[in-house]
N, C-alpha and C positions, 0 to 999 in steps of 0.2 A: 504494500500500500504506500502511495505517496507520501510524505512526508512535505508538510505546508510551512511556511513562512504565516503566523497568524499576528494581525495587532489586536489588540486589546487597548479599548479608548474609553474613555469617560470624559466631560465635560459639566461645568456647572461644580455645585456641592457635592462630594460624594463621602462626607462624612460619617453618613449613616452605614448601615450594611452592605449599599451597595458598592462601597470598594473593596471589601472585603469578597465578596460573590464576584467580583471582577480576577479578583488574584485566583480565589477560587477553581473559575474557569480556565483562567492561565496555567493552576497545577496540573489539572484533570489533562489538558490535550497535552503539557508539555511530559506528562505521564506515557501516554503514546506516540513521543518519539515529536511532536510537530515544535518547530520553532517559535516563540513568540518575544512580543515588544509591549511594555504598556506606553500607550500617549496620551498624555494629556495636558492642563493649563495648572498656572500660578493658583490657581485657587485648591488645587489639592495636592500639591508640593510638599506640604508637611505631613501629608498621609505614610504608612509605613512603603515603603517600594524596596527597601535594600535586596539586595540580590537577586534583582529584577532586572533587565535589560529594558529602559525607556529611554524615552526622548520627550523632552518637554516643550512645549507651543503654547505659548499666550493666543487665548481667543479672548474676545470682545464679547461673543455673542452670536443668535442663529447665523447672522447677514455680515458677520467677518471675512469680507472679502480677501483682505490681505494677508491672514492668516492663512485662508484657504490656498493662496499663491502660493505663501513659504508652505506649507505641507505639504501642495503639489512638486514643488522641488525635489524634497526628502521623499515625495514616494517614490518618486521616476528613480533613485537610489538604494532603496530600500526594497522596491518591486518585492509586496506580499500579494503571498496568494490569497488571500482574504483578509476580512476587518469586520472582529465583532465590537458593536456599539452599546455600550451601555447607557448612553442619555439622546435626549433629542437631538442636543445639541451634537454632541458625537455623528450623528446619522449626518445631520447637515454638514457639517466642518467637511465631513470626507468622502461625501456625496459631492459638494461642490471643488473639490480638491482632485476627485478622479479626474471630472469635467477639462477643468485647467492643466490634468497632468496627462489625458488622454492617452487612461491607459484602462484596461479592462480588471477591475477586483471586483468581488460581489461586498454588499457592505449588507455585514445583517445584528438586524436591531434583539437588544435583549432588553427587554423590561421590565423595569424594577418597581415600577407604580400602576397604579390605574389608568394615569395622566398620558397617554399612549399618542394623541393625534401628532405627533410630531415627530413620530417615528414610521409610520407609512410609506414612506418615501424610500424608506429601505427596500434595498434587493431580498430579503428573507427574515423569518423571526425566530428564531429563539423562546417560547413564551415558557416562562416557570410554573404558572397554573393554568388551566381551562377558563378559567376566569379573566383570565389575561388575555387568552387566544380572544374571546368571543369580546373583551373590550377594544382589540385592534379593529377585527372584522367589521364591527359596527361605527370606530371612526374613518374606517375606511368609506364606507357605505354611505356617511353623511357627505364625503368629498368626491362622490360619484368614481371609485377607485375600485378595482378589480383586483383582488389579492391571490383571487385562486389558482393563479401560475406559477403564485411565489413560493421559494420553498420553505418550509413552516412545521415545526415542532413545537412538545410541549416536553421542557425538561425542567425539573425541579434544581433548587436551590441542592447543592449538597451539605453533607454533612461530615464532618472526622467523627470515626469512631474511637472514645477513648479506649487508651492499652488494658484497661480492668475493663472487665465482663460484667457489666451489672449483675445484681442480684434484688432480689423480688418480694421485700419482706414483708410480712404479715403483721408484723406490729410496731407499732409509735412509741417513741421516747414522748417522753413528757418535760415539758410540752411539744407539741407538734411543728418541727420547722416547718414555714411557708418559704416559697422564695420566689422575687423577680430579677429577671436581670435583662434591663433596658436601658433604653436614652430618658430621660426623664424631661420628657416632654409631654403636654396634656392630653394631646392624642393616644400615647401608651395607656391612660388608663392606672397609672401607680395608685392616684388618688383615690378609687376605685376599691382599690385592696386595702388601701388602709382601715377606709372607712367599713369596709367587709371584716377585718380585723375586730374595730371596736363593735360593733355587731355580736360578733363572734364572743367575744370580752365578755359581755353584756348576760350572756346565754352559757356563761359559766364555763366557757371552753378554753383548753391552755394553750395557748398558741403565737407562734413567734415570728416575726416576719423580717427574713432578711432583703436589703432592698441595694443591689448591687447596679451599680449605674452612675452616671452624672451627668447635668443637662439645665437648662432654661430656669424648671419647675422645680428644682431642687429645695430654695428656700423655702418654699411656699409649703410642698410637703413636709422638713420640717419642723414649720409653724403650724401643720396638721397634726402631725403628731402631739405637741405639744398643746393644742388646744382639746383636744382629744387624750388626753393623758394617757398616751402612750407608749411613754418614753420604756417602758420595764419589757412590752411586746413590739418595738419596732425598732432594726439598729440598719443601720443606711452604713454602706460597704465602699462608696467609692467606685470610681472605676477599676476592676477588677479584670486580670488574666495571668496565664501559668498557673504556678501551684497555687495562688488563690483563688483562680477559675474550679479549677479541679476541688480543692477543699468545699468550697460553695455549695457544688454538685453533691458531694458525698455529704454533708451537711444536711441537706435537705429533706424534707420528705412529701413537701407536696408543690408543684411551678406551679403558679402562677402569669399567664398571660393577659390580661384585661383589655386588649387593646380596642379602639375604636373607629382605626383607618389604620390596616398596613395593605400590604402585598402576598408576602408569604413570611409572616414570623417566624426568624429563625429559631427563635429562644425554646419554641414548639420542639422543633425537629433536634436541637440541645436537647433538652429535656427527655425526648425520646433516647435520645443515644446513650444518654447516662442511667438508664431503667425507671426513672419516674414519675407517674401519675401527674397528667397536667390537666388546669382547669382554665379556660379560656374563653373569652368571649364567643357569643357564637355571629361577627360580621363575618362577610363574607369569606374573605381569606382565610380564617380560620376554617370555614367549614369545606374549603378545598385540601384540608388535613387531616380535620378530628372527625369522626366517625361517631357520632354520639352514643354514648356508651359503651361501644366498642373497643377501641384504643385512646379515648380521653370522656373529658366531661362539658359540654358550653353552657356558661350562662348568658343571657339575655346582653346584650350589648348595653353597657351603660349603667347595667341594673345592679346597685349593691345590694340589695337582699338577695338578689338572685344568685351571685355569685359567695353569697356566704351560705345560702342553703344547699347550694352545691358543694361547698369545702365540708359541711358538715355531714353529707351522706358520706365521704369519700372518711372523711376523721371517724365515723363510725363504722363501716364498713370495710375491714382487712381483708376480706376475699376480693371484694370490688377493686382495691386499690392495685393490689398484685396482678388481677386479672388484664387491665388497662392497660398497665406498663408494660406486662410482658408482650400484649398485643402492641402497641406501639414499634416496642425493642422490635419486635419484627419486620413491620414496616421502613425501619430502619435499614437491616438487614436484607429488603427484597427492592425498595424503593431510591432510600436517600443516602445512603453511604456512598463514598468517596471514587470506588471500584466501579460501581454502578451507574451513575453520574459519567464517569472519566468515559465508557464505553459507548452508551448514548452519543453523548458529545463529537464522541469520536468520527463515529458511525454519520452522522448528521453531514459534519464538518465535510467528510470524505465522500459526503454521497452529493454534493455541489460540484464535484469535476469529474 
């Protein structure tokens, strides 16, 4: 099989997960042998990249023309056999860079949000959920655009599987860790858990919420804590990773996702990999993971009782909990792991020439 020249590009912010789901993708093909480069702008320059082959280019913005120059230079140099896009902006920078550099690469868009109409333009897609595919299809459909030539997948976010094997336990220390680990921004939802916490307080149950993260809403939650007296069940962790990632994990015993707007929460498919029981909003993205009852638990978007009357079936229930997780742990295992992913991808990439 060929062996490809791949970039890998982001433009805009990509502070959140989606740089990380970029490099991601870069392990997975450069796992089968293809070459890659990450490109992108001054705005995520301080993002991790070490031992990464990139090249950095200031863009302005969709309609940076001159940027599109200087990149048509460097490609007519670089001549890759493809470019996957992780932002709108990516799609255009090198859409309008082929033009200028008038050469043939397919440029195929990966998306990380719902926010999709600006990535149409691309030669192919990449899409992470079903939910994604059919939000392309339909901004396609508003711009009177025809996609069904293009070529078009649904591959998930991946996942590392940690070096320990979960295990599936049936019963809770006392009291019951809870745990999130997000950006602490208002869309996550943290505020959600807390106040499901003091809930939870309330109804005589022992339970501890670690809250690993940092972001925007951090004050704010906590001055919730503290209004909410509960500083004794709530300890807020910081930005966390390495052996304090891993401690966290094994620490834990029940995730926590509350969100309100993602894509595809990774902290879900974490959670999964680590053997345990998650309890998550049921928006949409979620419910292109959790399997109700099945392999997790959803509460009502938004709804703090709901989501504490769901941590309380799971805190009473040691069959259920073990049940969940070992289902998940599978999904993991058939769906989102790293091997799995890397093959897909592969496969995709290889089937464009």
């Amino acid at each position: 099989m060929k062996k490809l020249k791949i970039v890998h590009t982001v433009y805009g912010d990509a502070s959140g997960g989606r740089w990380q789901a970029m490099l991601n993708t870069f392990d997975a093909l450069a796992s089968k042998g293809h070459e890659g480069i990450l490109v992108y702008g001054d705005e995520n320059k301080e993002l991790r990249s070490e031992n990464y082959p990139r090249f950095c280019l200031n863009s302005s913005g969709f309609y940076d023309l001159l940027a599109a120059v200087r990149l048509a230079l460097w490609l007519r140099t670089y001549r890759p056999d493809v470019v996957i896009a992780h932002s709108g902006r990516a799609v255009y920078l090198f859409k309008n860079a082929m033009f200028f550099a008038r050469i043939k690469c397919p440029v195929i868009a990966m998306n990380h949000s719902h926010n999709v109409k600006r990535t149409v333009r691309a030669d192919g897609f990449i899409h992470i959920t079903p939910y994604v595919a059919q939000c392309v299809a339909e901004a396609a459909k508003k711009k009177g655009l025809d996609l069904t030539k293009k070529p078009q997948t649904v591959i998930s976010n991946l996942i590392h599987l940690p070096e320990e094997k979960p295990v599936f336990p049936e019963t809770f220390s006392q009291p019951v860790f809870l745990g999130v680990m997000t950006r602490l921004v208002e869309y996550k939802g943290t505020h959600l858990a807390i106040s499901a916490v003091d809930q939870l307080k309330k109804q005589k149950y022992k339970v501890k919420l670690l809250i690993a993260g940092e972001g925007e809403q951090k004050e704010a939650l906590i001055q919730q804590v503290k209004d909410l007296n509960l500083e004794n069940e709530v300890e807020f962790l910081g930005w966390i990773g390495g052996e304090d990632k891993r401690k966290f994990y094994r620490d834990i015993d029940i995730a926590l996702v509350p969100t309100m707007n993602d894509t595809q929460p990774l902290a879900i498919l974490d959670a999964f990999a680590w053997g345990k029981p998650v309890i998550a909003s049921d928006h949409i993205s979620v419910q292109q993971i959790i399997r109700q009852g099945e392999n997790g638990l959803m509460a009502k978007c938004g709804d703090i009782g709901s989501l504490a009357e769901n941590l309380a079936i799971l805190i009473k229930d040691s069959t259920k909990r073990s049940q969940l997780a070992a289902s998940a742990y599978s999904d993991v295992l058939s769906k989102y792991q790293f091997i799995k992913v890397a093959d897909k991808s592969d496969r995709f990439i290889c089937s464009l020439f």
